[in-house]
VOGU-3710 file (C-alpha; in Angstrom, 3 decimals, decimal comma):
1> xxxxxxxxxx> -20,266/54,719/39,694  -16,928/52,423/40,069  -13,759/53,582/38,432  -14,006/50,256/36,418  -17,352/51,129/35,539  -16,115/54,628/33,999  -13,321/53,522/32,635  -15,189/51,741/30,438  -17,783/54,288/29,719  -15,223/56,418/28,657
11> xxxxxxxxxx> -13,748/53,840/25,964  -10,251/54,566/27,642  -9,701/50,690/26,035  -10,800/50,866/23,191  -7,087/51,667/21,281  -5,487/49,056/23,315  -8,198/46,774/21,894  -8,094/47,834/18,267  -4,404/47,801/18,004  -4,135/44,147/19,652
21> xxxxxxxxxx> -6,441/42,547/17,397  -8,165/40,339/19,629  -11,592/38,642/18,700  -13,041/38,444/22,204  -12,684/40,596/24,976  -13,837/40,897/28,625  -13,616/43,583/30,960  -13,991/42,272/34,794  -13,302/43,899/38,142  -11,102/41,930/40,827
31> xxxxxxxxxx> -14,345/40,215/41,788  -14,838/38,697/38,727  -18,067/41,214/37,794  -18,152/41,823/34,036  -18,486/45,325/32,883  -18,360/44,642/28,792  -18,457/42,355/26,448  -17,652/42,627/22,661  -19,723/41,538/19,894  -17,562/38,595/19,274
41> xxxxxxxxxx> -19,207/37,032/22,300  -22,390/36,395/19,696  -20,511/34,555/16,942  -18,102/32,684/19,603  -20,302/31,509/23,173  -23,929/32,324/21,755  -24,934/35,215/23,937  -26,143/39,223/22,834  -23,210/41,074/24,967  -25,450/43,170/26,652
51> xxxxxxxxxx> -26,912/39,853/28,414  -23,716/38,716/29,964  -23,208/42,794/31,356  -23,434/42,751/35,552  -23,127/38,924/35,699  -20,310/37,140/36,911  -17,401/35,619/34,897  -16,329/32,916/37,038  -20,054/31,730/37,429  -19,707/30,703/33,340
61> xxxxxxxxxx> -16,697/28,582/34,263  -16,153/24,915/34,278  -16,311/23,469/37,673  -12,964/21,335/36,582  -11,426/25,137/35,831  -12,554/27,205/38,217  -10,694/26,289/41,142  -7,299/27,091/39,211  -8,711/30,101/37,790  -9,618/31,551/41,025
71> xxxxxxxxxx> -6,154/30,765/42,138  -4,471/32,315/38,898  -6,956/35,406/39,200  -4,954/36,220/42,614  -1,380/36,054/41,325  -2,371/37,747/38,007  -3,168/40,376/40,143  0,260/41,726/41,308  1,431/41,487/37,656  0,604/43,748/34,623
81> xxxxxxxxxx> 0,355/40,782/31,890  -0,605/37,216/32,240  -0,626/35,227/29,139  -2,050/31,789/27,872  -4,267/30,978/30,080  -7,214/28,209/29,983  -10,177/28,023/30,406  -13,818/26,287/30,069  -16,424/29,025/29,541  -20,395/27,960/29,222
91> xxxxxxxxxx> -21,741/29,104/25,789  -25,539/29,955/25,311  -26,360/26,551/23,963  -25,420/24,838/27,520  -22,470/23,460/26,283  -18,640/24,176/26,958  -15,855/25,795/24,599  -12,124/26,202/25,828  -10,845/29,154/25,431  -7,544/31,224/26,697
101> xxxxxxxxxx> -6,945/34,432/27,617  -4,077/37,196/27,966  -4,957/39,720/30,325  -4,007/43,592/31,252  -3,843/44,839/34,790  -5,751/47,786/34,899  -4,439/48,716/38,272  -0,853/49,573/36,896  -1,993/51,637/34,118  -5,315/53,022/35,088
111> xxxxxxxxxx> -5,112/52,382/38,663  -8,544/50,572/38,559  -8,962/47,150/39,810  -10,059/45,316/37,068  -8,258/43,328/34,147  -9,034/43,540/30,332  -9,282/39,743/28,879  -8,255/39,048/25,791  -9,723/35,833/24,706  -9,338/33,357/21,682
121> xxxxxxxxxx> -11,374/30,515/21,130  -8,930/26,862/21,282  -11,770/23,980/21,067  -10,615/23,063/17,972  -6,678/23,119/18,957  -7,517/21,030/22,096  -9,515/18,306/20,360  -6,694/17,904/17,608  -4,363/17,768/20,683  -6,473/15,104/22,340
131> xxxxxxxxxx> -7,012/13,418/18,842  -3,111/13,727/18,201  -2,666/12,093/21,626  -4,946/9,227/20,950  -3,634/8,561/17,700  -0,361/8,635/19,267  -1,189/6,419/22,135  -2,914/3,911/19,659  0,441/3,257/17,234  2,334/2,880/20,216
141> xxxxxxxxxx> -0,177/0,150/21,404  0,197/-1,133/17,747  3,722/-1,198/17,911  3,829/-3,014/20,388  1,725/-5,784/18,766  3,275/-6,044/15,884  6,578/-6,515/17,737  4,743/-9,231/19,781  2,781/-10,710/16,560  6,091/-10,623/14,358
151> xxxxxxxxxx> 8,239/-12,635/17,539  5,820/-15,346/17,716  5,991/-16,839/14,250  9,492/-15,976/13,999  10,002/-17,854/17,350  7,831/-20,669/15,907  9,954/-21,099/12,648  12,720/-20,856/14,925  12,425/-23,615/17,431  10,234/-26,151/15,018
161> xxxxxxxxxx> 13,140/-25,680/12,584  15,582/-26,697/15,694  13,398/-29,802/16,412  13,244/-30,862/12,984  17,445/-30,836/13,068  17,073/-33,567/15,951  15,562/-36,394/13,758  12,710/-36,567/14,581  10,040/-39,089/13,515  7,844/-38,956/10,323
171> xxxxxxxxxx> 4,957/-38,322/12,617  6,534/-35,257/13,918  8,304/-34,159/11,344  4,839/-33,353/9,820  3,366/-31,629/12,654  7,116/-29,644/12,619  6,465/-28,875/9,339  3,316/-27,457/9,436  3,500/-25,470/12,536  5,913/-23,715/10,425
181> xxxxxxxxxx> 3,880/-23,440/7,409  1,606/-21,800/9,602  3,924/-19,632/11,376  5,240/-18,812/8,160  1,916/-17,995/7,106  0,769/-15,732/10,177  4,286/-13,512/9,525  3,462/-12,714/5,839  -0,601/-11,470/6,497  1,230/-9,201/9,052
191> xxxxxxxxxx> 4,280/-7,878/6,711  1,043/-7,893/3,429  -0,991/-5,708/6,000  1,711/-3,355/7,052  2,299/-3,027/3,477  -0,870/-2,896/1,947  -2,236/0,237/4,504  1,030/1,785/3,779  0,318/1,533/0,134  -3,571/2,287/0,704
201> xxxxxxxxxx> -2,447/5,544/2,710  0,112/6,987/0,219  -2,574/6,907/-2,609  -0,475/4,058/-4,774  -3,259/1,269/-4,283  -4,781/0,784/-7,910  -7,583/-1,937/-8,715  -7,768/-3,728/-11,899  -11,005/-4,212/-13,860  -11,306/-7,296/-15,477
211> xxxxxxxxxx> -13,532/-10,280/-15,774  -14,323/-12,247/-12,720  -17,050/-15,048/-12,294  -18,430/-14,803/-8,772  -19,632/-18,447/-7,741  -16,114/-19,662/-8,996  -14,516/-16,956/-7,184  -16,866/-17,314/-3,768  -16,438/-21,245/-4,451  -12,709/-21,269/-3,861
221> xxxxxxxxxx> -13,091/-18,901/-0,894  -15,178/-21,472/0,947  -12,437/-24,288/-0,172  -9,670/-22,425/1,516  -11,595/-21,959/5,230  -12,553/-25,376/5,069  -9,752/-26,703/6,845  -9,872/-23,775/9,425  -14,017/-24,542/10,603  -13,737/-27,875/10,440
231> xxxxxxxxxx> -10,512/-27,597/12,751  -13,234/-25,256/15,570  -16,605/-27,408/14,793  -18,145/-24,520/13,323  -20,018/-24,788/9,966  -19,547/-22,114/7,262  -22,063/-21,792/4,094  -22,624/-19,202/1,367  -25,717/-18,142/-0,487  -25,012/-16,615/-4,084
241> xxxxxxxxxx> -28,248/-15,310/-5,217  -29,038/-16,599/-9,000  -29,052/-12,914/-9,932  -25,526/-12,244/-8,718  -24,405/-15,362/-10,333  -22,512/-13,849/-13,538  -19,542/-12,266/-14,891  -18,596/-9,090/-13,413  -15,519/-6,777/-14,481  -14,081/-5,177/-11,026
251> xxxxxxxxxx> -10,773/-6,121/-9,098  -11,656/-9,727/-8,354  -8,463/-9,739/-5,852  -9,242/-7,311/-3,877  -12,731/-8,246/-3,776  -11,120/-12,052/-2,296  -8,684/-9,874/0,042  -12,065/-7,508/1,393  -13,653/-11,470/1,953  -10,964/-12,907/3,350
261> xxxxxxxxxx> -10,614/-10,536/6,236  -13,807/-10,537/7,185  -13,985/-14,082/6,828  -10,987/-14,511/8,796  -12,385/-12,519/11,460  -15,242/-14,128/12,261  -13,617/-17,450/12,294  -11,217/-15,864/14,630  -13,846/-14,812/17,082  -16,259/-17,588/16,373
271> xxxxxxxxxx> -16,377/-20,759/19,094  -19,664/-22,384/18,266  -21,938/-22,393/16,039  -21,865/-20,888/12,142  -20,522/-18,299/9,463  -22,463/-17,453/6,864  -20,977/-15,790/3,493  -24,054/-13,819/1,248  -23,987/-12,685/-1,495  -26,854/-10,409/-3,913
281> xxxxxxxxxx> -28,028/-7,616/-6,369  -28,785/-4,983/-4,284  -29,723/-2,436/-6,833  -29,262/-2,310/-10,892  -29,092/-0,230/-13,826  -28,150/-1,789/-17,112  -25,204/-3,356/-16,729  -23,935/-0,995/-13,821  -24,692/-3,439/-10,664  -24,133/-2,732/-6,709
291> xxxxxxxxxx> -23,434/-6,069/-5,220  -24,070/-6,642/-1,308  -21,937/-9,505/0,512  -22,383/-10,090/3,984  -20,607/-11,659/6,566  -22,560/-13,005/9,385  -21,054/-15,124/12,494  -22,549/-16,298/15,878  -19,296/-15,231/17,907  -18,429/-12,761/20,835
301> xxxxxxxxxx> -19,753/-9,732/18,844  -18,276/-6,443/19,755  -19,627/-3,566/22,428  -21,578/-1,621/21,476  -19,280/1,590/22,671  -16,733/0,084/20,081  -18,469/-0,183/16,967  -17,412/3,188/15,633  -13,444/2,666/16,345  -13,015/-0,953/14,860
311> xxxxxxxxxx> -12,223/0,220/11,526  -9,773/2,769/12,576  -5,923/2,011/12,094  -4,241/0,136/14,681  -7,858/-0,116/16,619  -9,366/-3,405/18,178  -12,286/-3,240/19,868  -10,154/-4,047/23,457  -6,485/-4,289/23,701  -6,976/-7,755/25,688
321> xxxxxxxxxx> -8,329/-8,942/21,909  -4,896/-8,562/20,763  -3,042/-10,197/23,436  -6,256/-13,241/23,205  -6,300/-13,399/19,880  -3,863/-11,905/18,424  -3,422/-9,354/14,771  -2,431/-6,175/14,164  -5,258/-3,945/14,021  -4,961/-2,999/10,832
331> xxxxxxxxxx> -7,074/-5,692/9,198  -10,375/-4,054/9,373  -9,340/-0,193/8,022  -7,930/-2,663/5,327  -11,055/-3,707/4,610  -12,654/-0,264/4,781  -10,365/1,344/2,459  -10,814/-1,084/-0,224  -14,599/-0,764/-0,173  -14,623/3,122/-0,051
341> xxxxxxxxxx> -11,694/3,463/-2,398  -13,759/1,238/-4,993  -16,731/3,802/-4,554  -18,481/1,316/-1,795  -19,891/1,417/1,712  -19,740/-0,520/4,523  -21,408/-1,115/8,083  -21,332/-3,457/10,846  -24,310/-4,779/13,144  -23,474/-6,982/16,354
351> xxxxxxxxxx> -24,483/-7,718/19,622  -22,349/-9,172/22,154  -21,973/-12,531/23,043  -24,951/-13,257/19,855  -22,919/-12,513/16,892  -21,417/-9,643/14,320  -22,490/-8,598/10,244  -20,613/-7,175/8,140  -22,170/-6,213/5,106  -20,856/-3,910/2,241
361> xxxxxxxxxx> -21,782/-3,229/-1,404  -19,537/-2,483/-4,134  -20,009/-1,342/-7,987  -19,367/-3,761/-10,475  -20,353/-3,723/-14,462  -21,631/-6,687/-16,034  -19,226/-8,594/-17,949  -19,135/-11,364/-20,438  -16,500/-14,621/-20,829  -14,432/-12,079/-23,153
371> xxxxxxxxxx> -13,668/-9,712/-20,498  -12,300/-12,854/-17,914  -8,747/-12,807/-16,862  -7,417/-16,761/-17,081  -4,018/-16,998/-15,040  -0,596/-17,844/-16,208  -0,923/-21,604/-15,564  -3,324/-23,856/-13,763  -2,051/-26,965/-12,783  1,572/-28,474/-11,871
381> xxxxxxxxxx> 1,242/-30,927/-14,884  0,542/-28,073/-17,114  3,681/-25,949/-15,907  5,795/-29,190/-16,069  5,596/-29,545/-19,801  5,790/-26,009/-20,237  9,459/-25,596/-18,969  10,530/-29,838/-18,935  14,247/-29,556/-19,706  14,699/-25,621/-19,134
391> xxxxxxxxxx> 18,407/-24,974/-17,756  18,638/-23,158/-14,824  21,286/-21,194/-12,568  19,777/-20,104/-9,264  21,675/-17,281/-7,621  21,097/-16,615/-3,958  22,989/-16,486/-0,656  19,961/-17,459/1,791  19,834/-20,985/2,095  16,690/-21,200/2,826
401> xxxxxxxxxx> 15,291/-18,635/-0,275  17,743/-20,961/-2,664  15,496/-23,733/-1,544  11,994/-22,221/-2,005  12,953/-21,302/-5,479  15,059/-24,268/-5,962  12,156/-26,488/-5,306  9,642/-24,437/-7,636  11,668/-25,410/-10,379  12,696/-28,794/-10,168
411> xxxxxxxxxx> 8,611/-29,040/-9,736  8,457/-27,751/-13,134  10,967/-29,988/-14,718  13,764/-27,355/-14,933  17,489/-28,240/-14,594  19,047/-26,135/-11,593  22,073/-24,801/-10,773  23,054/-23,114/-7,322  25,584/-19,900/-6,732  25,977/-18,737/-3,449
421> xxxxxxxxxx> 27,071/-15,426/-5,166  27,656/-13,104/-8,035  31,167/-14,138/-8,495  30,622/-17,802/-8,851  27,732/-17,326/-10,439  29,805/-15,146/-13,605  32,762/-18,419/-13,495  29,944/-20,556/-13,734  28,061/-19,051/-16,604  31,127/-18,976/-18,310
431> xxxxxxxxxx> 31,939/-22,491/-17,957  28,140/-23,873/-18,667  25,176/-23,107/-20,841  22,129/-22,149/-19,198  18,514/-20,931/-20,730  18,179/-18,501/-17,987  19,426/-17,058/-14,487  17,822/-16,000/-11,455  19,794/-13,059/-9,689  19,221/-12,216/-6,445
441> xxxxxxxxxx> 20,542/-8,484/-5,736  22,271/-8,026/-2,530  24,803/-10,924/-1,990  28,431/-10,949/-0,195  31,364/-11,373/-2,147  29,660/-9,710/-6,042  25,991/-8,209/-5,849  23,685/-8,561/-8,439  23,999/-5,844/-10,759  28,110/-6,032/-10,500
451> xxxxxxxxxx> 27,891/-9,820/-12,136  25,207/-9,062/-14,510  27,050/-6,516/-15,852  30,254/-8,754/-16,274  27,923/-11,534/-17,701  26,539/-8,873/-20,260  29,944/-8,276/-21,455  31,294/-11,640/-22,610  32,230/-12,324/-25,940  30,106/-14,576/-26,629
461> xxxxxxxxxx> 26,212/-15,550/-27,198  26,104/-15,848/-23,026  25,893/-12,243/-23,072  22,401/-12,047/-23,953  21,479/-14,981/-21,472  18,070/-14,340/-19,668  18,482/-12,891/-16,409  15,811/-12,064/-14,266  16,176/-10,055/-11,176  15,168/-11,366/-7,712
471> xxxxxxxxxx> 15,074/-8,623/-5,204  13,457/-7,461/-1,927  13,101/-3,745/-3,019  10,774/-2,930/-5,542  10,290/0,930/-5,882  10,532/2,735/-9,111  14,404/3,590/-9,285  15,117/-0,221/-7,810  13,043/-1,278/-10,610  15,100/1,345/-12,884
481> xxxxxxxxxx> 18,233/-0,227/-11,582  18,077/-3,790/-12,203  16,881/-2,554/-16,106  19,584/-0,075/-16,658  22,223/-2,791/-14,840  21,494/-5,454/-17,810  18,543/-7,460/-16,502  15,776/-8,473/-18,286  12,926/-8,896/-15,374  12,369/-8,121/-11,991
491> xxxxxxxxxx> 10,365/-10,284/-9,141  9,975/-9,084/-5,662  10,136/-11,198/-2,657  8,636/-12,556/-1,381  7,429/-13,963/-4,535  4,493/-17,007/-5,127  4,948/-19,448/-7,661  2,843/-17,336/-9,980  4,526/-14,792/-10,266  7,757/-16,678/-10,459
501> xxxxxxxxxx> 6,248/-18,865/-13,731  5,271/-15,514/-15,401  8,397/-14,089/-15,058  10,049/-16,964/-16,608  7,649/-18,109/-19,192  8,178/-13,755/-20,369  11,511/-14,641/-20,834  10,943/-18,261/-22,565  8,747/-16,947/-25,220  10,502/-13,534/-25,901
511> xxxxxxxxxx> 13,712/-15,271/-26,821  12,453/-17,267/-29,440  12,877/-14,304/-31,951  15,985/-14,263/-33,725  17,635/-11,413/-36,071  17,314/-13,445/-38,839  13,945/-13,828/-38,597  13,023/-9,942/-38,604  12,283/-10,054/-42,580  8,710/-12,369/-40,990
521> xxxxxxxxxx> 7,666/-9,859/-38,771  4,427/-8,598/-39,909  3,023/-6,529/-37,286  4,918/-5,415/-33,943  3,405/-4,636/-30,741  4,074/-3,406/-27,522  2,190/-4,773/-24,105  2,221/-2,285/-20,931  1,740/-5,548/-19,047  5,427/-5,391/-17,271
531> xxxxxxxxxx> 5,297/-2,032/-16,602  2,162/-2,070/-15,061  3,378/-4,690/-12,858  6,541/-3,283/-11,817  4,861/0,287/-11,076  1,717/-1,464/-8,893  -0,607/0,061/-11,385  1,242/3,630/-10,729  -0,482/6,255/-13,524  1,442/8,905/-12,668
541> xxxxxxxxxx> 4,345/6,219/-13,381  3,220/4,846/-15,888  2,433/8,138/-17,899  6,304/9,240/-17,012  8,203/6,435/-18,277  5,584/6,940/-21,688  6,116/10,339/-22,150  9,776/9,801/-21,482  10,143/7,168/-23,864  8,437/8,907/-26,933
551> xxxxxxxxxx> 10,466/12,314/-26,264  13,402/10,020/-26,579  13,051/7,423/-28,934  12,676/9,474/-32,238  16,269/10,891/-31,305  17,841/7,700/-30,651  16,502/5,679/-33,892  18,651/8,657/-36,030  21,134/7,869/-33,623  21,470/4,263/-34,476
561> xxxxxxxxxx> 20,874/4,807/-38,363  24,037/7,119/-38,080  26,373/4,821/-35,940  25,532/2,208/-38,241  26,484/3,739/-41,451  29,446/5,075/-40,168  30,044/1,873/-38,521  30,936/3,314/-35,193  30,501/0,227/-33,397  31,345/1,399/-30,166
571> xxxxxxxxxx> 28,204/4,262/-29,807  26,037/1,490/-31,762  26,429/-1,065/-29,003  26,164/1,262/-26,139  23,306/2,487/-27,897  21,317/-0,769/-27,773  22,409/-1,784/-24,550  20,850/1,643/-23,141  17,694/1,371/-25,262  17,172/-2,351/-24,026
581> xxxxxxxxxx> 15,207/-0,981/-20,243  12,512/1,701/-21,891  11,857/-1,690/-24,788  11,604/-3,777/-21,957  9,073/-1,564/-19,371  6,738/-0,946/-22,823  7,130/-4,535/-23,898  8,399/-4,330/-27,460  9,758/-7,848/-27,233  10,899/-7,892/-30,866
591> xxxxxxxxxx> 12,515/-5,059/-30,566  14,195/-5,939/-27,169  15,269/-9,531/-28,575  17,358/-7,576/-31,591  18,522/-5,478/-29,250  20,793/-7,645/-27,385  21,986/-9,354/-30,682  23,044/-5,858/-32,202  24,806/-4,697/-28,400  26,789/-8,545/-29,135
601> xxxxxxxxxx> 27,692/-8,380/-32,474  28,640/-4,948/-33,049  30,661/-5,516/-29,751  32,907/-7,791/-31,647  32,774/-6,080/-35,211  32,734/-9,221/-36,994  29,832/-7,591/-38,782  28,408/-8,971/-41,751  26,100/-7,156/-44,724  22,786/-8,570/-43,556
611> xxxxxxxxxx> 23,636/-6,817/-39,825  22,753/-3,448/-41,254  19,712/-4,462/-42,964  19,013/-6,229/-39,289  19,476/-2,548/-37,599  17,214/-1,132/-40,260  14,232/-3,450/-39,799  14,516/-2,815/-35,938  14,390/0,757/-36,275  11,316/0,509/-38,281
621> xxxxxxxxxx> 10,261/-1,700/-35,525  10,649/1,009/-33,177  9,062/3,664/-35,312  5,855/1,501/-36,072  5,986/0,539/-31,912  6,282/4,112/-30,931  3,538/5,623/-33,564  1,638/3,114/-32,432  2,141/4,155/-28,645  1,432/7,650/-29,234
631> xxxxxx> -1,668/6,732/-30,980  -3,422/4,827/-28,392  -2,110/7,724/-25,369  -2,697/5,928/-23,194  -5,441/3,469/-22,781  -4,091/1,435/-20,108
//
């Protein structure tokens, strides 16, 4: 009988084995014989230990391994310790499983050529390595596309806006003009989809439910591809089935965002021959409905061996599809994580060089014409008459912003004014009347908030002017800012038309209230509107600001009752002036209109009798708002 063999008979390793800890252990001569096995060798490679006994270690090995191993096995035997080492070993059901070992020398201890190994299973840390490594390799691929797909356009806008400076002809001019369109186009799906998987990921992505029609909404889909199959020589159809042809309450955007991916897509990768968009009841019961769409094209299709990475982030099927056809990669996990995040599924079928489907089905209650959600305004004629006349100071430093905005409004009859900054924009309020002012936030010179604040403290009624905010950054405290700085709205850029006219028609129709008029008020209200705009739908927000508001607002009411009978002017106008954000984010528009007129007057003191009966009436205003807050907690 070997030493080895005795050794091991007599448990001599045993202690070191207990007091290491390990989980797997081998005992192997110099040869690479095994003389024992622990029971861990069951749970981790498959086999009963006493089956591996007299065979030999390396023949379990990897044939990518085992040429290093045999070469560590020789050094590691002129040392006492070798640690973290790797290896494949062959488990029972014929596949592999990395492990690594730390290994005694017998032969300085026990002067017995053999080594204990002391094994721990690292599959699991070597495929999150891999996967690390993988995910890693794929952002860098889509960082470099981006960069790529955000030069282009910019290059585009760049050089058409260069040719239109040389006076060009009608005839070009047009073409100039719409190569930037389009340009400008391509740049803002890229910056929405950067956004809109950074939103998705960080769990802020909310839906709406409201009433939707789908033939109107799959009708206007069709309407805005026209232009784009018609361009290839492709045709493009939809089929709404009569069942699916009704009133739905979901998130009808998002729904049109899912479509217009997908839609985009195949158009994309579609050369000849058709799209089709369909659309039916899969399954019903009552009014809960699962809808199916699908998305069928006769273009390149994808490879098979790349179905099951197309909807992972920054993933196309082949990197030469980015540099052919450009995107960022992003557009399909888009698409995924508004289906599943909306309870839904969705698959893919193609075959390449014949065609890909897309198909997905989503959750939607039946609605009725009640439950639909008709827009601010529909048509340029309508807006026109709605603000004909309105008085206007724009306030911007990018030429090119000042003339997108600029142009919206003299579209819609309004009178505008330009200021480059916040300083000429406080000498010009002061020396002209406007109905309203549109403040962009970072500007040379005076920002934003620094003129608003000096606009808000004229002695006069241009301290309660309108102004709404215009601003690139739109979290929470930016948001928080612009309220607490004076303004009465915030837009982000970039900013459509829409919302632009509901900002402004907010404004229009809040500041037709008037203190005196506060003996007709019947029945206040308060509309969470705003602040769910502002937040993005944010709950958690939302509830916060809420909360905050009614631990406050009882506090401050007394407050304002007591400043006002001991006419302490000072603490009365600072009051209202702080009071006039929280009023704004829960829409109490009464309440917000009064108070800007009580931060004015009481900042002159020129206060007459009916003023306290006016700060009376809007407390109770506030009371009856805030009971009726707490009441409905929350229902949003």
């Amino acid at each position: 009988m070997s030493e080895l063999k005795k050794y091991v008979k007599r448990g001599g390793f045993f202690k070191a084995v207990v007091e290491d800890g390990s989980d797997l252990i081998f005992v192997i001569d110099y040869n690479g014989n095994i003389e024992y096995v622990n029971s861990s060798v069951k749970e981790t490679l498959g086999y009963r230990p006493s089956s591996l006994i007299g065979k030999n270690f390396f023949n379990f090995l990897s044939v990518s391994y085992l040429p290093k191993l045999i070469s560590i096995f020789k050094k590691i035997k002129r040392k006492v310790y070798a640690e973290s080492i790797e290896f494949q070993f062959l488990c029972k059901d014929g596949t592999y499983k990395y492990l690594e070992f730390n290994s005694i020398n017998l032969k300085h201890k026990e002067k017995i050529e053999g080594h204990i190994l002391d094994c721990r299973d690292i599959t699991q840390r070597k495929k999150d390595a891999a996967e690390l490594q993988r995910a890693q390799k794929a952002k860098e691929q889509f960082l470099a596309n981006i960069s790529h797909e955000i030069r282009t356009p910019i290059n585009g806008i760049s050089g058409m806006a260069t040719l239109m400076s040389q006076l060009p002809s009608e005839t070009d001019q047009a073409i100039y003009l719409s190569a930037i369109k389009s340009a400008a186009d391509n740049l803002k799906v890229i910056i929405n989809d950067i956004l809109d998987i950074a939103s998705i990921e960080s769990g802020k992505l909310k839906f709406e439910q409201i009433g939707f029609n789908l033939n109107d909404l799959l009708q206007s889909l069709v309407g805005t591809f026209n232009h784009q199959v018609k361009e290839k020589g492709i045709k493009f159809h939809f089929d709404l089935e009569s069942e699916a042809n009704q009133i739905f309450v979901g998130d009808p955007v998002r729904l049109n965002q899912i479509l217009v991916n997908l839609i985009s897509n195949a158009i994309k990768f579609t050369h000849t021959g058709s799209i089709h968009l369909g659309c039916k009841v899969y399954s019903h019961k009552g009014k809960k409905f699962q809808i199916q769409f699908e998305v069928t094209d006769t273009g390149i299709g994808i490879p098979k061996d790349k179905l099951h990475t197309i909807f992972e982030s920054f993933s196309q099927a082949d990197s030469s599809v980015t540099r052919k056809y450009g995107g960022t990669g992003l557009g399909l996990t888009i698409v995924k994580q508004l289906v599943e995040l909306q309870g839904g599924r969705i698959s893919v079928h193609s075959k390449l060089d014949r065609g890909s489907t897309f198909s997905f089905v989503l959750p939607y209650q039946k609605g009725d014409a009640k439950s639909i959600n008709l827009p601010g305004y529909t048509t340029s004629n309508g807006t026109q008459q709605k603000f004909s006349g309105l008085n206007v100071l724009l306030v911007e430093d990018n030429e090119i912003n000042g003339l997108y905005a600029g142009s919206i409004l003299k579209m819609w009859g309004c009178k505008v004014r330009f200021a480059e900054n916040g300083a000429a924009a406080v000498e010009i309020v002061k020396a002209n009347s406007f109905d309203l002012v549109l403040m962009d936030i970072q500007m040379p010179v005076m920002d934003g908030f620094e003129a608003t604040k000096i606009i808000r403290e004229l002695n006069d009624s241009k301290s309660k002017l309108p102004i709404i905010a215009l601003t690139a950054n739109t979290t929470r405290k930016d948001v928080e800012k612009c309220l607490a700085a004076g303004m009465d709205d915030c837009i982000s850029k970039p900013f459509t038309p829409d919302d632009l006219f509901k900002a402004i028609k907010r404004q229009v129709v809040v500041r037709k209230s008037k203190v005196s008029e506060v003996k007709n008020v019947v029945r206040p209200s308060f509309d969470l509107s705003y602040l769910a705009s502002v937040s993005n739908n944010n709950e958690d927000f939302m509830n916060e600001m809420i909360d905050t508001y009614l631990k406050t607002m009882p506090r401050i009411i007394e407050e304002i009752r007591t400043f006002s009978q001991q006419n302490d002017f000072e603490n009365l106008s600072r009051a209202a002036h702080k009071l006039k954000p929280s009023i704004t984010l829960l829409g109490i528009h009464q309440a917000k209109e009064l108070a800007a007129e009580i931060e004015s007057i009481a900042k002159t003191r020129q206060v007459l009798p009916e003023f306290h009966r006016s700060i009376e009436s809007f407390c109770r205003i506030l009371e009856k708002a805030t009971a009726e807050i707490a009441a409905s907690k929350i229902q949003f």
